[in-house]
Structure formats: C-alpha cells, structure tokens
C-alpha positions as CSV (number, residue, x, y, z in Angstrom):
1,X,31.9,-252.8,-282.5
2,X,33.6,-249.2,-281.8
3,X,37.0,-250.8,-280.9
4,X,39.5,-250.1,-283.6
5,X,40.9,-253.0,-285.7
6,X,44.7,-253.8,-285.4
7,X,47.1,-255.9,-287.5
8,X,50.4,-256.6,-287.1
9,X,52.6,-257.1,-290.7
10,X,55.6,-259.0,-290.0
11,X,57.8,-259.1,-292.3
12,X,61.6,-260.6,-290.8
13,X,64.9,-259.0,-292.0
14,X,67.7,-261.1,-293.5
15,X,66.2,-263.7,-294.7
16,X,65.7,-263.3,-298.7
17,X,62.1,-262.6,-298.4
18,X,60.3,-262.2,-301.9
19,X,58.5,-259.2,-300.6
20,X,59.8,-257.5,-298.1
21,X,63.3,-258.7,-298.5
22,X,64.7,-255.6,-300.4
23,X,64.5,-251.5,-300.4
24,X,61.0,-251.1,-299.0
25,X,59.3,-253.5,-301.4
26,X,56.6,-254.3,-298.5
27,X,55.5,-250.7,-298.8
28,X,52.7,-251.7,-301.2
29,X,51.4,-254.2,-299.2
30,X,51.3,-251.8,-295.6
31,X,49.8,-249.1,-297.9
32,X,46.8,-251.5,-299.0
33,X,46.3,-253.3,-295.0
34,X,46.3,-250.2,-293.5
35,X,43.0,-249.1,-295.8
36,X,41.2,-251.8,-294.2
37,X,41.9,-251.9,-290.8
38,X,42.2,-249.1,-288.3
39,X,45.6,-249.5,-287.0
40,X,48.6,-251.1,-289.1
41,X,51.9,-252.0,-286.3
42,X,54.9,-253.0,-288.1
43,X,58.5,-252.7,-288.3
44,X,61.2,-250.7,-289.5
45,X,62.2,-253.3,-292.5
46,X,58.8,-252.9,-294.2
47,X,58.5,-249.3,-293.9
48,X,62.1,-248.2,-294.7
49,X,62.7,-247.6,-298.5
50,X,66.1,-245.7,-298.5
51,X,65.5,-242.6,-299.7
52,X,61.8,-243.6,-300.8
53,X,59.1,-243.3,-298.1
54,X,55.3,-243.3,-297.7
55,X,53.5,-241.4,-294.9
56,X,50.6,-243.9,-293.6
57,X,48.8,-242.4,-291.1
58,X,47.2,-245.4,-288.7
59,X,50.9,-247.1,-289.6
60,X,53.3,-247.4,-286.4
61,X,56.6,-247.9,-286.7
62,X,58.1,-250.3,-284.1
63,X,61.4,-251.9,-284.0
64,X,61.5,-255.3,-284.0
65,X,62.7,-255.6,-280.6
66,X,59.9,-253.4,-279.1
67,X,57.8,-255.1,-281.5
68,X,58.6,-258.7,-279.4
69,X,57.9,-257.0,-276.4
70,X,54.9,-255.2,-277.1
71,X,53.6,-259.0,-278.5
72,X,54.6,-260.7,-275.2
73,X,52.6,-258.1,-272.9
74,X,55.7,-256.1,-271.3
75,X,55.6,-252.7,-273.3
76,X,52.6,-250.8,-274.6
77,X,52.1,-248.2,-277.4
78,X,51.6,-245.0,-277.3
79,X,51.4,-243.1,-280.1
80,X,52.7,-239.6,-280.6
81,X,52.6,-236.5,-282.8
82,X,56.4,-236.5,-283.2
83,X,59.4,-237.2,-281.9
84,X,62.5,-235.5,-281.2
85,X,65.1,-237.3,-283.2
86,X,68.1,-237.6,-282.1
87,X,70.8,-238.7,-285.0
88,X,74.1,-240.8,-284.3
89,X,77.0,-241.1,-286.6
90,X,79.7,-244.5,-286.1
91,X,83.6,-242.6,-286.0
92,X,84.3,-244.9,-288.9
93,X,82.3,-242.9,-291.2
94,X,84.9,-240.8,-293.4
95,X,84.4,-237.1,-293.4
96,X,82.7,-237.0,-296.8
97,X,80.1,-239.5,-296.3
98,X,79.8,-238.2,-292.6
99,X,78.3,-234.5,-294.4
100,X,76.2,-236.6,-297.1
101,X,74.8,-237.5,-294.3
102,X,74.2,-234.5,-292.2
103,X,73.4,-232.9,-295.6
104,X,70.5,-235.3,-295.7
105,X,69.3,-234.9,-292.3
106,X,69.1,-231.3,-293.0
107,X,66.7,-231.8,-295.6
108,X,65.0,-233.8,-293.6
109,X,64.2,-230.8,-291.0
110,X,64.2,-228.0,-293.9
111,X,61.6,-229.8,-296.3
112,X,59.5,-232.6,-293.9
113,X,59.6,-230.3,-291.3
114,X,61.1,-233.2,-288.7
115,X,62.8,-232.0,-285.3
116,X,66.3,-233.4,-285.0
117,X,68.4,-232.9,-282.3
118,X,72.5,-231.8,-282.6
119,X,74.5,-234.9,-283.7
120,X,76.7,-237.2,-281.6
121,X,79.6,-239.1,-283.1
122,X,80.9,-242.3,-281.1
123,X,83.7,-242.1,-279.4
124,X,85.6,-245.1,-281.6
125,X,84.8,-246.8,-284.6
126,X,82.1,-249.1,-284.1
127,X,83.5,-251.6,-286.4
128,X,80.8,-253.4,-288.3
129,X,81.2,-256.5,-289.2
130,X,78.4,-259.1,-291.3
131,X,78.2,-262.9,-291.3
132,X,75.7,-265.3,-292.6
133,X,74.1,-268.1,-290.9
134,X,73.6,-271.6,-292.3
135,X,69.9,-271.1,-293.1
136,X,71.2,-268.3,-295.3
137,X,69.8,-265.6,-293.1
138,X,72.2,-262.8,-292.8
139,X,73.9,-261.3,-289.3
140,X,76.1,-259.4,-287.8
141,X,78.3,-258.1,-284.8
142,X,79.6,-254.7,-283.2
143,X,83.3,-254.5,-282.4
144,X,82.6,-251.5,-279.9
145,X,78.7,-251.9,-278.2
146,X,79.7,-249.6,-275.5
147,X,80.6,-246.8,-277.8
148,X,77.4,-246.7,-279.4
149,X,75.6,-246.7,-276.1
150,X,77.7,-244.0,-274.6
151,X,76.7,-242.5,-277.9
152,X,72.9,-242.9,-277.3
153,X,73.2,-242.0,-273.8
154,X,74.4,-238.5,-274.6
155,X,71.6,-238.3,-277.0
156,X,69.1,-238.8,-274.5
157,X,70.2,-237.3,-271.8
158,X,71.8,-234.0,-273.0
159,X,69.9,-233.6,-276.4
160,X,66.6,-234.9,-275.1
161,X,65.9,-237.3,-278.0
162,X,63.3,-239.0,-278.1
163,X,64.5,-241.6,-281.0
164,X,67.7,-242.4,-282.5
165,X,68.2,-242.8,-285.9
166,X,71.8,-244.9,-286.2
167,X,74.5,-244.3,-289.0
168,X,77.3,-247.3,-288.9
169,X,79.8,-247.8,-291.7
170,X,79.6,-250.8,-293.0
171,X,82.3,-252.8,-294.5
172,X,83.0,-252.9,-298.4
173,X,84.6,-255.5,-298.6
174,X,81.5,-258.0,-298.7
175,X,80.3,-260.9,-300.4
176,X,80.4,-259.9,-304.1
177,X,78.2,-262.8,-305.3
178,X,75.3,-262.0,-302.4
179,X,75.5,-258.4,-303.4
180,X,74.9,-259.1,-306.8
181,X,71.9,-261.4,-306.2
182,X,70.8,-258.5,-304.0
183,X,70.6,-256.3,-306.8
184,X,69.2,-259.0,-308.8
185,X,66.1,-258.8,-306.8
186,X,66.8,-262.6,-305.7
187,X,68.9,-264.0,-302.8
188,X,69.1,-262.2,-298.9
189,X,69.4,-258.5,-298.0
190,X,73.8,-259.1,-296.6
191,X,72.7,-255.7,-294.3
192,X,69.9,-256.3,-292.7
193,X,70.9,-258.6,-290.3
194,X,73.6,-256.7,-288.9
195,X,70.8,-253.4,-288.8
196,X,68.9,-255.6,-286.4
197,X,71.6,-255.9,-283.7
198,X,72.5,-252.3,-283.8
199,X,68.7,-251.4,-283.2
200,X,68.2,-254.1,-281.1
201,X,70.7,-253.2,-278.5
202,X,69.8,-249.5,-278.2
203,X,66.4,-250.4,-277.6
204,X,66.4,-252.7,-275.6
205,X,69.3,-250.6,-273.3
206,X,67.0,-247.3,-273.5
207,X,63.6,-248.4,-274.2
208,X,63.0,-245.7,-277.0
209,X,62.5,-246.0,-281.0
210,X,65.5,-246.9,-282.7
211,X,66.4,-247.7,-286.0
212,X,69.9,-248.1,-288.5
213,X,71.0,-246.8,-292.1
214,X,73.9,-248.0,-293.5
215,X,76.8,-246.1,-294.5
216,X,78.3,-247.0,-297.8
217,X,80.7,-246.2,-300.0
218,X,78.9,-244.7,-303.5
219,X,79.1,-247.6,-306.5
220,X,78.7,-246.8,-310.2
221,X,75.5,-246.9,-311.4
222,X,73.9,-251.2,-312.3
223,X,72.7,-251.0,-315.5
224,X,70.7,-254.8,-314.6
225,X,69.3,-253.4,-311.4
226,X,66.2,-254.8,-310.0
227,X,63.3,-252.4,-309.4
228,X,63.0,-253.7,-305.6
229,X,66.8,-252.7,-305.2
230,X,66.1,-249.7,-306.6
231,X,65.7,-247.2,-304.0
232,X,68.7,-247.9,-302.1
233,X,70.4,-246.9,-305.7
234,X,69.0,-242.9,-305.6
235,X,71.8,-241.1,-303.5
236,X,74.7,-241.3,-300.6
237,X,72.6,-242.1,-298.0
238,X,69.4,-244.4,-296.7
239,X,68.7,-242.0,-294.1
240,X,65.6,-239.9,-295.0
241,X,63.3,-243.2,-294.4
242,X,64.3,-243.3,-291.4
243,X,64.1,-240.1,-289.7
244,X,60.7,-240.3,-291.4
245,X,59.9,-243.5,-289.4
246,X,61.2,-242.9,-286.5
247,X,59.7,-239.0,-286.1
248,X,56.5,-240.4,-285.5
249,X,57.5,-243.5,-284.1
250,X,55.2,-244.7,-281.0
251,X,56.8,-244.8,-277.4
252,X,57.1,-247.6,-275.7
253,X,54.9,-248.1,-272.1
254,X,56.8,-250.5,-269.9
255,X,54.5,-250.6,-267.0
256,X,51.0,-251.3,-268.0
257,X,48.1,-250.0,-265.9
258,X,50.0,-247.2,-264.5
259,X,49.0,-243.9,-263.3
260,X,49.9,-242.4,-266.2
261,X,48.6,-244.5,-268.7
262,X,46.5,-242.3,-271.7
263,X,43.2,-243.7,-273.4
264,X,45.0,-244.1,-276.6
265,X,47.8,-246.3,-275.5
266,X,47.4,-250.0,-277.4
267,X,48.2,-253.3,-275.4
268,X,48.6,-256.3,-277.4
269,X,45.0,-257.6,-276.5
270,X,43.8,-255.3,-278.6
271,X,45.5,-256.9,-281.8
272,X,43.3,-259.1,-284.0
273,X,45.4,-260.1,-286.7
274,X,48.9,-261.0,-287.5
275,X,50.1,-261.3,-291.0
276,X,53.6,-263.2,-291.8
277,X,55.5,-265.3,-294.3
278,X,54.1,-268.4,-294.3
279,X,58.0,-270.0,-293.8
280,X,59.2,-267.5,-290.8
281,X,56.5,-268.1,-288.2
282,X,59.1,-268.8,-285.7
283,X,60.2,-265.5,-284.4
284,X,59.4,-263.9,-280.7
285,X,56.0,-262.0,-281.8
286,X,54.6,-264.7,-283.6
287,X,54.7,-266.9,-281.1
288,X,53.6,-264.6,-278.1
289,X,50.9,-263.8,-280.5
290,X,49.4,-267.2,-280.5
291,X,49.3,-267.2,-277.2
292,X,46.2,-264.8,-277.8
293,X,42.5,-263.9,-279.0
294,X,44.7,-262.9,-282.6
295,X,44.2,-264.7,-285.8
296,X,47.3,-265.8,-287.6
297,X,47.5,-265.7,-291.3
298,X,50.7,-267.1,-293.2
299,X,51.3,-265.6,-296.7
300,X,52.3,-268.7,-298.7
301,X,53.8,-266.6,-301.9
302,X,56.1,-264.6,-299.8
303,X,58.9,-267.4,-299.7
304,X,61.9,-266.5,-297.4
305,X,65.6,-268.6,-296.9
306,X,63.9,-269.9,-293.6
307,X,61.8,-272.9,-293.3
308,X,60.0,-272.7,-289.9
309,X,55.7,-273.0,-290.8
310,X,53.1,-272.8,-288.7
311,X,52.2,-276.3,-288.3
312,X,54.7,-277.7,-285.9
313,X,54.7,-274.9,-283.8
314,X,51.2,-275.8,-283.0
315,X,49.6,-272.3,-284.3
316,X,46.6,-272.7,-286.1
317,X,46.3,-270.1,-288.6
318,X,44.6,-269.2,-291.8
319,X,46.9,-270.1,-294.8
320,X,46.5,-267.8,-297.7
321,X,48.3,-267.5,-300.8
322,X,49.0,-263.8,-301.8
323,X,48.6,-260.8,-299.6
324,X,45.7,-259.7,-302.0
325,X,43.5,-262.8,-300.3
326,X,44.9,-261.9,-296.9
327,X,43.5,-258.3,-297.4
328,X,40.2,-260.5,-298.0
329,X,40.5,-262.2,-294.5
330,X,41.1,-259.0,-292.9
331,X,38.1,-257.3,-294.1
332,X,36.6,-260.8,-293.3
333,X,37.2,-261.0,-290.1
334,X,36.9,-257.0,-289.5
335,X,32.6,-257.6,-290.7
336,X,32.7,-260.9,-288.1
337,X,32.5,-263.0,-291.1
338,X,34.1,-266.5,-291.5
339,X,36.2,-266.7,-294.5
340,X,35.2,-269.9,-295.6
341,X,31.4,-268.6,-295.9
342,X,32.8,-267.0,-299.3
343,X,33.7,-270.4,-300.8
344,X,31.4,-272.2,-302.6
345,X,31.8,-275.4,-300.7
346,X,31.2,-275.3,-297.1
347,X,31.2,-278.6,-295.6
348,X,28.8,-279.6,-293.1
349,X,28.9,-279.5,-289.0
350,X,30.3,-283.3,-287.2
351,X,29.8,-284.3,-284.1
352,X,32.8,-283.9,-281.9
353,X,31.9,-286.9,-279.7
C-alpha cells in the first residue's frame, strides 16, 4: 500500500506520567516510533526537552488543542518548511530574565538558523497562577487572558507570525514538596498544566501553532537531581525547544475539501494508530479517535496520577506493556499482520451464532 503510515503518541501533561511526565523524557520513545512509521503526530509535551531537543523529520508538532481538533475532523494538517515565529514575553518577567531570554532566542536564529519575528511584551502582567486538581493532575489560570491575546494579535497581524512561542512568569512561591518530587523523577510536572491553558487559548482564538516556556527564577544547582529533570536544570530558559518545535510546526486547515487544499495536507482518516498511557485514555483525541478505522494501543508501564482505561469507555484496544512491544504492534500492523499471529498460542475460530 503506497499510503503513508501515521501514529499519533499521546502523551497528556500534568498528570505524573512515568514517561513523558518530565523534561522531554518521551523523546526516546518519538525517536524510536517515528523509524517505523512514516509520519509521527504528537504534541508539544513529548517533544519539548528545555533546552534539549531532537530534530525528527516525519515528527509534527501539534498542540494539544489542535491536536483534539485535528482528531475530531474539524482542522487538517499541513505541513510546512518553516514557520515564522513570532515570540511573546508576559510584563511580569523582570528585566534580567526578560534578556536571558531574548539572548536565547537569538541563538536560536544565529546558530539553528530559525526566523523569529520582533518581540511583543503584553500590555500587563499576565499573572500566572497553578492549582492542582483532586486526581493530582496539575492546572492553572491567567489573571489577564485578554492581554496575552492583544499580545498575539499584534504578533500576527503586524509581525506576520506564523507561530507563537509564549514566555509567562510563573510564580515562585509553589508547592515545595511537588517541586521536589518533580526533581525526584516521581510525582506530577506543577507547570504543565498551567502551559496547557496558555496554549490552549491562543490556539484556539487564532488557529495557528502555539506553545509556552516557563519563566523562572534560576535555583542552585540539586545535587539528587533526577536524569528526566535534568534538562530543564541546563540554563535560564526552556525556550530553545520550543522555537525548535514550533519553527516547523504544521498549520492548521479549518475547512476541509477547500479550494485550496494541497496533496500533502493529512486528515485524521489517514491515522492508523494511536498510542497512550494505558490510565489516561479519556481525553478529547482519544476518544474522537475511536470513533474511527485507528487502532488504539494503551501502554500499561507508563502509569500516570489518572485512572480513566480503556475498558469503560467502550474502546477496544490492543493492551501492551512497554513501548518496546507497542513498536512491535506498529510494525505489525504497518505489514497487515495480526499481532497475536506472533504468539505461540493462537486459539481457534467460534461460531458467533
């Protein structure tokens, strides 16, 4: 079959999962998926490893609220060379983190090449603040939404960006104990939440790639630091992996069949395989996904603070332990091959009347 193979790797942010849950620890496992299939769509939080990054070339990175849409049918794909980047700093950013910053961005265009737009700082602080939900799941709100998207407007419209890369302060006051299980390698990710609704918003306002890196104050070196904290432990600022993601970040096609519509554009018919935790299968894409012709496969090692499986949400999917055997089911299914013909025991047909 000449049509290309696409996955989708899911993995959700906030909520404390073992791979996936910290700096870019998910890398690995979108590096091996996307040898075996011919297109790889995920999402920001497995691609983004602070400072740390990996250029994978059938990879697309898609914000995970283009991500739900694109799985429910309403926006297409279509992929790009590369992306003017537009870059917004939050007004509470103090003057010396504000040029570590723009420092970084600069290397960004002086050694990767990328094309960034001028800057635009928001109007007020936006005034970040993070909670956490029941399940243990972390979240957050803006004080100021409208700043931000007066912010991204001007980006767009006088700059001509194409995406937004999103710098908000964030407080310093938080949770000692969850930042220390953070860095532990153990326990959820207090950021990420919050990240979601920042990219969230502009997306969904604009309809272009977005996504966030925090500002934070500098801390003294962790002497107990856990390699899949790492990354975010190497300099001032999270940015680079970003402005990496994001310059060659897809578009987003709001009305399908159009006049305009390009041969390479992808539709979610054309996914065959989503891969999640095998505990958060109850987000947007997951569901919309089972709605189609796209095998499901839950990761059982990759545990995660939520507890929402497949089974009583009536999907039907192939339940594997590690992401090593879900590489196996990919190339399984890629050859047209039922995975349970590799098994020594294969039971025997019954009648269904």
């Amino acid at each position: 079959m000449n049509r290309p193979y696409t996955a989708i790797l899911i993995v959700p942010t906030g909520v404390g999962a073992a791979i996936g849950g910290y700096a870019g620890d998910a890398l690995p496992v979108a590096k091996v998926i996307a040898q075996v299939c011919d297109r790889l769509i995920t999402h920001p939080n497995v691609l983004n490893g602070a400072s740390l990054y990996w250029n994978i070339p059938n990879a697309f990175y898609v914000e995970g609220y283009g991500l739900d849409k694109f799985a429910a049918g309403c926006w297409g794909l279509r992929p790009v060379y590369s992306n003017k980047v537009g870059l917004l700093l939050d007004r509470g950013i103090e003057p010396e983190l504000r040029l570590r910053h723009l420092q970084a961005a600069d290397a960004a265009r002086a050694t990767l090449g990328l094309t960034l737009t001028d800057y635009v700082i928001t109007d007020t602080p936006l005034n970040i603040e993070l909670r956490t939900s029941p399940s243990g799941a972390s979240w957050g709100t803006i004080g100021n939404p409208d700043s931000l998207l007066r912010a991204a407007e001007v980006l767009i419209k006088q700059a001509g960006a194409e995406a937004i890369a999103v710098v908000a302060r964030f407080p310093d006051d938080m949770d000692e104990e969850a930042v220390q299980n953070y860095r532990h390698g153990k326990g959820v990710d207090p950021l990420a939440g919050a990240e979601a609704v920042i990219s969230h918003l502009v997306v969904r306002t604009f309809q272009i790639p977005c996504a966030h890196s925090p500002a934070l104050a500098s801390a003294p070196p962790y002497p107990d630091l856990s390699p899949r904290s790492a990354a975010e432990e190497l300099g001032y600022t999270f940015l680079p992996s970003v402005l990496v993601g994001l310059s060659r970040a897809p578009q987003f096609i709001i009305e399908k069949g159009s006049l305009t519509s390009l041969q390479g554009d992808i539709w979610v018919d054309q996914v065959d395989a989503a891969i999640v935790p095998a505990t958060a299968c109850g987000g947007s894409a997951i569901l919309s996904l089972n709605q189609r012709r796209c095998q499901i496969i839950t990761v059982e090692e990759n545990t995660t603070q939520i507890q929402v499986p497949a089974q009583p949400l009536r999907i039907k999917p192939i339940q594997v332990n590690s992401y090593l055997e879900a590489v196996g089911v990919l190339v399984a299914h890629k050859a047209g091959i039922n995975p349970s013909a590799l098994r020594p025991t294969l039971t025997s047909l019954q009648s269904i009347v």
